[in-house]
N, C-alpha and C positions, 0 to 999 in steps of 0.2 A: 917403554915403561911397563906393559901392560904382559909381556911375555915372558919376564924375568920367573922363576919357577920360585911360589908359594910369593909372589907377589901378594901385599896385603889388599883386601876389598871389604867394602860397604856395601852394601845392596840395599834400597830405600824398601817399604814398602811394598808399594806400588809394582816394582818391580818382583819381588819376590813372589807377588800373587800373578804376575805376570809368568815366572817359571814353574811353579807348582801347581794353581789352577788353573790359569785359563791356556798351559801348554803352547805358550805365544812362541811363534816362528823364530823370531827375530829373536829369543833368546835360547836357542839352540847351540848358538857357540859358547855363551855364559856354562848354560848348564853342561857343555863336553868340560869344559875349561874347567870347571870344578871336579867333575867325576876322575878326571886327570891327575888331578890335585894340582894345575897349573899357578892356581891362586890359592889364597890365605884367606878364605870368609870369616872376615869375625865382627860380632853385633855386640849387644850389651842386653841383659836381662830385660830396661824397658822396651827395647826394641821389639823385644819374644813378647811383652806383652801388650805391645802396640799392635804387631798379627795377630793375634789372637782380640785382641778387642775388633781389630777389622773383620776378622773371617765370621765374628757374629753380626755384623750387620745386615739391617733387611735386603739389604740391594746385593749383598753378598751369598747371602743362605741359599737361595735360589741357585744363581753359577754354581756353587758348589756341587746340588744337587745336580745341574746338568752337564757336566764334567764327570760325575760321580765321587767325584773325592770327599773327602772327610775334613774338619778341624784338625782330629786327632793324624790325619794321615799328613798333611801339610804341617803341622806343628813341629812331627816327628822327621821328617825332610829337614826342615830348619836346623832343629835340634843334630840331625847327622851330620851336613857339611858346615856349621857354624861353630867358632872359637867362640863362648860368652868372654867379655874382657870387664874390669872395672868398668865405670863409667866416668868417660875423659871429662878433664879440667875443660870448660869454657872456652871455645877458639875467643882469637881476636875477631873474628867476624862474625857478625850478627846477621841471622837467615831470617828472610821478612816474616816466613811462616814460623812461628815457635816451637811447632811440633817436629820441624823437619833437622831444627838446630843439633840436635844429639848423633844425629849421622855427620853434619858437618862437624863438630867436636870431636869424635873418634877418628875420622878421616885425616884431620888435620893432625891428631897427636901423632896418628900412625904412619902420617902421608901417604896415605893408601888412596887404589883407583876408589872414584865415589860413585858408584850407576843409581839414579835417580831420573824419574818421569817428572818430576815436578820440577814449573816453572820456578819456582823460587830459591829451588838448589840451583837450577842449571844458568841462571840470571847470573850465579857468583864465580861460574867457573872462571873467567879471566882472573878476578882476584886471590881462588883458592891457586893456580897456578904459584902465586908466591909462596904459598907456603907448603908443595910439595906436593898439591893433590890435584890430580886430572877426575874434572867433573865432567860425566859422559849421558846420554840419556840411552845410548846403544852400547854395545858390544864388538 
């Protein structure tokens, strides 16, 4: 599924700030896989503003600083490898966390892979399986 070339993908959050700042090991194959253009990243405008609401949090600002990176330099990453797409109709499945629901929405419209750290995406991956999306917390 995952190796089809400009295969679609989501990237949650959590993960994004896991390949921009904190240069997390484990997404070393994510981030070749994009530079490749192996996959198809594409978000949705609230998404761009859900990082940017996270990269200013208190618990955040600090990492940045000790990484050295920037807002602006991570936002601009995003902005490079990421399609904006409308924002998907409603899946039929409902994600306990509400915030997390718009990844699984666009996922599902586009049946694309989902990479998500959160419990509450990866709870559904047996279910999203029917409707054409492999929910992964890895790479």
């Amino acid at each position: 599924m995952g190796s089809d070339p400009l295969f679609p993908v989501v990237i949650d959050t959590n993960v994004v700030l896991d390949l921009f700042v904190f240069n997390d090991l484990a997404c070393a194959p994510l981030k070749q896989a994009l530079a490749d253009g192996q996959y198809h990243w594409i978000a949705t405008l609230p998404m761009r503003e859900e990082l940017a609401r996270v990269l200013a949090y208190p618990k955040i600002i600090p990492r940045l600083a000790y990484y050295q990176r920037s807002e602006e330099e991570v936002l601009a990453q995003f902005d490079h490898h990421v399609q904006l797409m409308p924002v998907a109709p409603r899946a039929p499945l409902r994600c306990a966390d509400a915030d997390d629901q718009c990844f699984i929405d666009l996922a599902v419209q586009h049946q694309a892979l989902l990479l998500s750290k959160d419990g509450a995406v990866l709870s559904m991956a047996k279910r999203l399986v029917a409707h054409g999306v492999c929910a992964q917390a890895a790479f």
